[in-house]
DRENDO-1510 file (C-alpha; in Angstrom, 1 decimal, always signed):
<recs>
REC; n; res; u; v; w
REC; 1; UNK; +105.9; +63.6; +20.9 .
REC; 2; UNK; +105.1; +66.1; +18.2 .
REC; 3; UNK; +105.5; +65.3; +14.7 .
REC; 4; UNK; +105.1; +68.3; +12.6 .
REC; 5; UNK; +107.1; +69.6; +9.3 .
REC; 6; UNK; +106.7; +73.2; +10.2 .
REC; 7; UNK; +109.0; +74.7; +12.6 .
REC; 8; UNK; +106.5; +77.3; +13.8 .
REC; 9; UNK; +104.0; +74.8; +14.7 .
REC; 10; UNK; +106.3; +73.1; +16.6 .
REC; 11; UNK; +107.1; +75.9; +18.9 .
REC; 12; UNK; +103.6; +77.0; +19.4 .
REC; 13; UNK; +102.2; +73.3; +20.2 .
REC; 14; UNK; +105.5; +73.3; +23.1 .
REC; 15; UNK; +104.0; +76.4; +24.0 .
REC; 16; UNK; +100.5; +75.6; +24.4 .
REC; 17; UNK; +101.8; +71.8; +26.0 .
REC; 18; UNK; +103.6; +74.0; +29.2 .
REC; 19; UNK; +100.0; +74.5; +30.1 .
REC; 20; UNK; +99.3; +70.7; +31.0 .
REC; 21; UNK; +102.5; +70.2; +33.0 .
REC; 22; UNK; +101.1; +66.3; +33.3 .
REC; 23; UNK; +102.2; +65.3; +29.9 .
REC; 24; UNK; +106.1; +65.2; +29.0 .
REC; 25; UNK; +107.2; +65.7; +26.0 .
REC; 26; UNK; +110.0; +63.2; +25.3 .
REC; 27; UNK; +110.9; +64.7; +21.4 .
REC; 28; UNK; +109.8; +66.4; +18.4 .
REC; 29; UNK; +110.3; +65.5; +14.3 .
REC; 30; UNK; +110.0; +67.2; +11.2 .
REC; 31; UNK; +109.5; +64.3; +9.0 .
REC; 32; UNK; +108.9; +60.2; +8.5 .
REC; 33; UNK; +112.3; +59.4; +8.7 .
REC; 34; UNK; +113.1; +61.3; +11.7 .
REC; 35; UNK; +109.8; +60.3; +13.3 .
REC; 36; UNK; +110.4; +57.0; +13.0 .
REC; 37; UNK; +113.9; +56.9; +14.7 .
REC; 38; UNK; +112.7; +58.7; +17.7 .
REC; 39; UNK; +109.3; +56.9; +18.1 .
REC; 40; UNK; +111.2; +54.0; +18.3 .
REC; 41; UNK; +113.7; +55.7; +20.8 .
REC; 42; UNK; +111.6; +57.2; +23.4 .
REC; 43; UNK; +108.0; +55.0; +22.6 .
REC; 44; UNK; +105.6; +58.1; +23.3 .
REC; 45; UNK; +102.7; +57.0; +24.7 .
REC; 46; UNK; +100.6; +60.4; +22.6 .
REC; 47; UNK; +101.3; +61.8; +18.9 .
REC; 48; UNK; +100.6; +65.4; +17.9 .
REC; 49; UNK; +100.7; +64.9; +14.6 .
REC; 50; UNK; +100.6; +66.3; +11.6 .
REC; 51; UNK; +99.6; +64.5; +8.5 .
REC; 52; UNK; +101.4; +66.5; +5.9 .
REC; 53; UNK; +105.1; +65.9; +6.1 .
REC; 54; UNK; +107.6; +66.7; +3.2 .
REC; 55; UNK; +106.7; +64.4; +0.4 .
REC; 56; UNK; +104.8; +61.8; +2.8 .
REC; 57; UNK; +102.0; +61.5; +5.4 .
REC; 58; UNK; +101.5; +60.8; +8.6 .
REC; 59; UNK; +99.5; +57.4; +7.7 .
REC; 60; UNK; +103.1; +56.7; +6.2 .
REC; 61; UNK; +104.6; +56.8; +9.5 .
REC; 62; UNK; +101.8; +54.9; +11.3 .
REC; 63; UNK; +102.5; +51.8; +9.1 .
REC; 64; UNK; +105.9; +51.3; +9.8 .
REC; 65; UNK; +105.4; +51.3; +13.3 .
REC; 66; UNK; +104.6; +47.6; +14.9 .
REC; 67; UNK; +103.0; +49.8; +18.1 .
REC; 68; UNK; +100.9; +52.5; +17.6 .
REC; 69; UNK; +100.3; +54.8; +20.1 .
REC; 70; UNK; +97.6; +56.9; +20.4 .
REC; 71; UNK; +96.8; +60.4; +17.9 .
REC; 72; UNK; +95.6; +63.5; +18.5 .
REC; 73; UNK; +96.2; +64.7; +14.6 .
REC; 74; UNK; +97.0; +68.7; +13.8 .
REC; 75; UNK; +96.5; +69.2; +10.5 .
REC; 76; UNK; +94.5; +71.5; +8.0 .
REC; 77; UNK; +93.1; +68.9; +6.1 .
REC; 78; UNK; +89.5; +67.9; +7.1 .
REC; 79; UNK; +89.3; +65.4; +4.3 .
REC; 80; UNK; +91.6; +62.9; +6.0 .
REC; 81; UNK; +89.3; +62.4; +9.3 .
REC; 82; UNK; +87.7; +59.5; +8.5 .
REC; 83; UNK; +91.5; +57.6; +7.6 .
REC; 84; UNK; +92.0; +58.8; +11.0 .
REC; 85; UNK; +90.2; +56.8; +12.8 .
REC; 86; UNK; +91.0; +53.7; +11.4 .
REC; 87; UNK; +93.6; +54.5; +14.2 .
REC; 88; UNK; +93.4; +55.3; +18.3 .
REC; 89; UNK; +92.8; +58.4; +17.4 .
REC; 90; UNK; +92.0; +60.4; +20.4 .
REC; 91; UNK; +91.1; +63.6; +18.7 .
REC; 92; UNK; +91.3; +65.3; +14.7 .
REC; 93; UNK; +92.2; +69.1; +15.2 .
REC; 94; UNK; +92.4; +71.7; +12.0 .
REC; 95; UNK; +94.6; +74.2; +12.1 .
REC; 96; UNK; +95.4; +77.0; +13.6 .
REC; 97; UNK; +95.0; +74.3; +16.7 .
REC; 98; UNK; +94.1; +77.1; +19.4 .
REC; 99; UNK; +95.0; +76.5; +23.5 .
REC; 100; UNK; +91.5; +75.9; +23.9 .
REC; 101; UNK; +91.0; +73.1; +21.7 .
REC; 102; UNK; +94.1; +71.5; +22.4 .
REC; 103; UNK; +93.1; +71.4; +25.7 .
REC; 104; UNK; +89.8; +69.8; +24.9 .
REC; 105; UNK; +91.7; +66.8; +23.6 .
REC; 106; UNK; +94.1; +66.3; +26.2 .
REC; 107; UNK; +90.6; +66.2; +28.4 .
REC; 108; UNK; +90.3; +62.9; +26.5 .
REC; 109; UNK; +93.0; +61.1; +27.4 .
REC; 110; UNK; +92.9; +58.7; +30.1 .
REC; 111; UNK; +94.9; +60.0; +33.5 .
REC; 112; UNK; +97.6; +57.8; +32.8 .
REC; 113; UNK; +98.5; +57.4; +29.0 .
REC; 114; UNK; +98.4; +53.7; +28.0 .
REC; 115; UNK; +99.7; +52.6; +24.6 .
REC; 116; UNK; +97.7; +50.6; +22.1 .
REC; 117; UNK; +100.4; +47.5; +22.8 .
REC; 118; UNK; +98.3; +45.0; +20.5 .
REC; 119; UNK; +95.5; +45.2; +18.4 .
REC; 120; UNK; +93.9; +41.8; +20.5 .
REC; 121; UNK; +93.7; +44.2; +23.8 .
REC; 122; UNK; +90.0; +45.8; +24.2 .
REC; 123; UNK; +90.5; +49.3; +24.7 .
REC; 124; UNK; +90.6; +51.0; +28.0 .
REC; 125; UNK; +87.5; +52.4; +29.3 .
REC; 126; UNK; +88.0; +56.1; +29.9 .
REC; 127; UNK; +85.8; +57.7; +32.9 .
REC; 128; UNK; +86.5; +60.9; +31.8 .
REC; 129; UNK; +85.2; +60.3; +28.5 .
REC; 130; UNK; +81.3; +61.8; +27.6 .
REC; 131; UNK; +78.2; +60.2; +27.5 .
REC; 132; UNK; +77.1; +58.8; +24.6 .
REC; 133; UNK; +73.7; +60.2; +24.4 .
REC; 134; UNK; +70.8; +59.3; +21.2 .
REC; 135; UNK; +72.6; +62.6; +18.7 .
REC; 136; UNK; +75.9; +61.3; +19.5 .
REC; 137; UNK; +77.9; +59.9; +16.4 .
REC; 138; UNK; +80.7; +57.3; +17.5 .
REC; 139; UNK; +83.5; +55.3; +14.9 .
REC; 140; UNK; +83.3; +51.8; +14.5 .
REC; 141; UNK; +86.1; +50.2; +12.7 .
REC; 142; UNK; +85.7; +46.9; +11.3 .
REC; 143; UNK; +88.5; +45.2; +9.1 .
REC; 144; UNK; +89.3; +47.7; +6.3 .
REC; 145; UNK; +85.8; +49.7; +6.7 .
REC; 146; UNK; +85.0; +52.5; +9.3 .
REC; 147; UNK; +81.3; +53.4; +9.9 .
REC; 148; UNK; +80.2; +56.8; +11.5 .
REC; 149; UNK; +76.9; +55.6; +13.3 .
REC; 150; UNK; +74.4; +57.7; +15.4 .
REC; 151; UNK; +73.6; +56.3; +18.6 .
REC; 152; UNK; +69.7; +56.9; +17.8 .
REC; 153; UNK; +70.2; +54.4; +14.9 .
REC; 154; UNK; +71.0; +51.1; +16.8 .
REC; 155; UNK; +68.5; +48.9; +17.8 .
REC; 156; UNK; +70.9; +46.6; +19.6 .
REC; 157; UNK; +74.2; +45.2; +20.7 .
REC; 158; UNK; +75.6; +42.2; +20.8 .
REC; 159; UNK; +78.5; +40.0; +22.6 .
REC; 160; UNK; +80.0; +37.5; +20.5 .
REC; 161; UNK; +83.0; +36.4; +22.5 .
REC; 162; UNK; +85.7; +39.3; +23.2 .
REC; 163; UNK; +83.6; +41.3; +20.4 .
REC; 164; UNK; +80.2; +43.0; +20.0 .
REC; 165; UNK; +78.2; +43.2; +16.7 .
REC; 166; UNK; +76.6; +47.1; +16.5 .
REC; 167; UNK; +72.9; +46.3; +14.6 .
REC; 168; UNK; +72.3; +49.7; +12.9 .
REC; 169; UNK; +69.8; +49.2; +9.7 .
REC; 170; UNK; +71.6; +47.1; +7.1 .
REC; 171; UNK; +74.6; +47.3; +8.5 .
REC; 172; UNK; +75.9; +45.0; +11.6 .
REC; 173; UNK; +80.1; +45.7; +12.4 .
REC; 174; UNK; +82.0; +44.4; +14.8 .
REC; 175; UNK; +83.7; +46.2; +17.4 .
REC; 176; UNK; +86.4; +45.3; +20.0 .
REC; 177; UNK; +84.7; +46.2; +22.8 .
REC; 178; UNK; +82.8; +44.3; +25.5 .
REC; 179; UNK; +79.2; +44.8; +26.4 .
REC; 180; UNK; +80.0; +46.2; +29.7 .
REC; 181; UNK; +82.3; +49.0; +28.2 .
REC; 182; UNK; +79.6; +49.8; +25.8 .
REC; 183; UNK; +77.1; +50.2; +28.7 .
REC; 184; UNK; +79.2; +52.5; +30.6 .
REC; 185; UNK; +80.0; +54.6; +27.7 .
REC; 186; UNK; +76.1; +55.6; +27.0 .
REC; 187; UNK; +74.1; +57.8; +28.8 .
REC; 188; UNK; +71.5; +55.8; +31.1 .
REC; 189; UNK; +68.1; +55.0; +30.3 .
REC; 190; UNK; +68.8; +55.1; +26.7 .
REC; 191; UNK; +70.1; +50.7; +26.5 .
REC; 192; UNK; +69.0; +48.3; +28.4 .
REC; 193; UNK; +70.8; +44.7; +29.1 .
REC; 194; UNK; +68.2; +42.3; +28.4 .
REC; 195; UNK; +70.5; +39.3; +29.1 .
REC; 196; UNK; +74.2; +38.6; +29.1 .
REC; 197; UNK; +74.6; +38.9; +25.4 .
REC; 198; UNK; +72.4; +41.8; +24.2 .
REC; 199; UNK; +71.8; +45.4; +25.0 .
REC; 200; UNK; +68.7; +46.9; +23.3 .
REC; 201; UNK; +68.2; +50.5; +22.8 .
REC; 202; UNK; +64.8; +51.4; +24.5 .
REC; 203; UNK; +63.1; +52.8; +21.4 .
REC; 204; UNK; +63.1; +50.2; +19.1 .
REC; 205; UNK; +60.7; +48.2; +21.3 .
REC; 206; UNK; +57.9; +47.8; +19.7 .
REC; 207; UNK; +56.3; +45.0; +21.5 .
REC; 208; UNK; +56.4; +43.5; +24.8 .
REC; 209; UNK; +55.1; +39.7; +25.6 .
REC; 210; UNK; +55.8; +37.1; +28.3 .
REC; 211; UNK; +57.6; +34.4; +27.4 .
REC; 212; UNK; +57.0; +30.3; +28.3 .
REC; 213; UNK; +59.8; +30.9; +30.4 .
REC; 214; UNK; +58.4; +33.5; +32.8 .
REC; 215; UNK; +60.3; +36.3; +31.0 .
REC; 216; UNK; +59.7; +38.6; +28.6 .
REC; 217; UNK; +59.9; +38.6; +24.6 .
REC; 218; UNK; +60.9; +42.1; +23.1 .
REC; 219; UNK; +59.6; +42.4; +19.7 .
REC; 220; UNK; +61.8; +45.4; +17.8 .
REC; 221; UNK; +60.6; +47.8; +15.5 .
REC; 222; UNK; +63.0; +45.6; +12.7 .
REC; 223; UNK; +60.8; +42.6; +13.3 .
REC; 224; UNK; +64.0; +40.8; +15.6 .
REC; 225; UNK; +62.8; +38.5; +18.7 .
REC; 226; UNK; +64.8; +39.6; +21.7 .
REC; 227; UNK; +64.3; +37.2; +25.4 .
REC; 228; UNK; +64.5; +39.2; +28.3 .
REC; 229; UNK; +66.2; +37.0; +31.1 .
REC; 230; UNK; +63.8; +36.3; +33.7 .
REC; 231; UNK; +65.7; +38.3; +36.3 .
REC; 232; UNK; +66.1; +41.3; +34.0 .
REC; 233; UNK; +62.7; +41.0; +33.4 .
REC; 234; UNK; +61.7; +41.7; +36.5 .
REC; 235; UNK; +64.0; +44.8; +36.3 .
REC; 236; UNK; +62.2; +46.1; +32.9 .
REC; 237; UNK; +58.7; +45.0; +34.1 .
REC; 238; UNK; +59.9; +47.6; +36.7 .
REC; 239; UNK; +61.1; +50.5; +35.2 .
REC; 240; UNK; +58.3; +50.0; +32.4 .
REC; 241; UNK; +55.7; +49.7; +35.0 .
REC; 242; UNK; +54.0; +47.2; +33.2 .
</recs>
C-alpha cells in the first residue's frame, strides 16, 4: 500500500512497483485519515510511506494502528531515520526514490511478506538479507531507546530467555532476537558460540586458559570471564590451533 500526499509520487512509485510483478498493490492514500481506513480494510503486509502528510506524519498513522506492518519510508527528510527504526522498518529512502533504489529495498523483504502480528514474536530470519560483517552498523531498539552499533564494537552476545543482551562498551540493550538468528545474520568467523548462552566476537579475546572443567576460560579485552563449553572447546582449540 502506498501512503503518500503527493499525487505525482504516487503515480511514479505504481510505476516503478509494475517492475516487481510479485508484490500487489492492494491501495493507495493521500493522508492519516484515509490511510487509516484502508490499512484497516485491506491489512497490507508492506508500506511505502511517506512521512510528511498534510498537517501530520507518518509516525501519526503508525500509532493508531494495533498491527504494524512493515516500512519502507519515501520521504525527503533524512532527519527522521532514526524514529524510523523504532519500527519494522525495512528500508529509509530520500527522495526522488529512483527504480534502482526501490528495487534495492524490495531485495530486502523476505519472499513471502509476513506482518509484524505482535510485538512478543521474534522476527523472521531473512536469507536474503546481507552479512553482517565487523563495518556493518545494525539498529537495536530497546524500550523507548534505539542504538546504532557497529558490529566491530561488540564483545559479546547474550541469551536471556526469548531475548539477547548486545555488550557494546558501556552500553548493554536488549534485543528480540535469539542467539541462533544473531549467528546466522553475521558473516562467519567473525562470533563464535562459546556455549548455549554467549556468542563472543573473536577479537576481544585477549586471553585463552583451561578451565577445572577441561574447557577453556576466555578472558576479554573488557576484563569479562567467558567458559567455553568443553565441546566447543574442542571446536576453538581447533580452529585456534592451540
Amino acid at each position: 500500500m502506498i501512503v503518500e500526499d503527493s499525487r505525482l509520487a504516487r503515480l511514479e512509485l505504481k510505476e516503478q512497483l509494475k517492475a516487481h510483478p510479485q508484490l500487489e498493490l492492494v491501495a493507495e492514500a493521500s493522508d492519516v485519515e484515509m490511510a487509516l481506513t484502508l490499512v484497516k480494510q485491506h491489512h497490507p503486509e508492506l508500506l511505502l510511506l511517506d512521512i510528511d502528510l498534510c498537517g501530520a506524519t507518518a509516525f501519526d498513522l503508525l500509532a493508531q494502528l494495533e498491527t504494524v506492518p512493515k516500512i519502507i519510508f519515501t520521504t525527503a527528510y533524512a532527519e527522521h531515520a532514526l524514529t524510523a527504526f523504532n519500527y519494522p522498518t525495512v528500508d529509509y529512502l530520500l527522495k526522488p526514490v529512483t527504480a534502482e533504489r526501490l528495487a534495492t529495498a524490495l531485495a530486502k523483504l523476505p519472499p513471502v511478506l509476513q506482518s509484524e502480528t505482535s510485538a512478543a514474536e521474534e522476527p523472521a530470519s531473512d536469507s536474503n538479507e546481507r552479512p553482517l560483517d565487523s563495518n556493518s552498523n545494525f539498529f537495536v531498539k530497546d524500550g523507548e531507546r534505539c542504538f546504532l552499533l557497529k558490529v566491530a564494537d561488540v564483545r559479546w552476545f547474550e541469551a536471556i530467555g526469548n531475548y539477547s543482551k548486545v555488550h557494546a562498551g558501556p552500553q548493554a540493550p536488549m534485543v528480540y532476537r535469539s542467539l541462533n538468528s544473531i549467528e546466522q545474520r553475521l558473516q562467519p568467523g567473525l562470533f563464535f558460540r562459546v556455549n548455549r548462552h554467549q556468542l563472543v566476537n573473536l577479537t576481544a579475546i585477549s586471553s585463552v586458559e583451561p578451565s577445572i572443567s577441561g574447557g577453556l576460560v576466555l578472558m576479554l579485552s573488557c576484563g569479562t570471564e567467558v567458559e567455553v563449553s568443553r565441546r566447543q572447546s574442542a571446536v576453538l582449540r581447533q580452529q585456534l590451533a592451540l
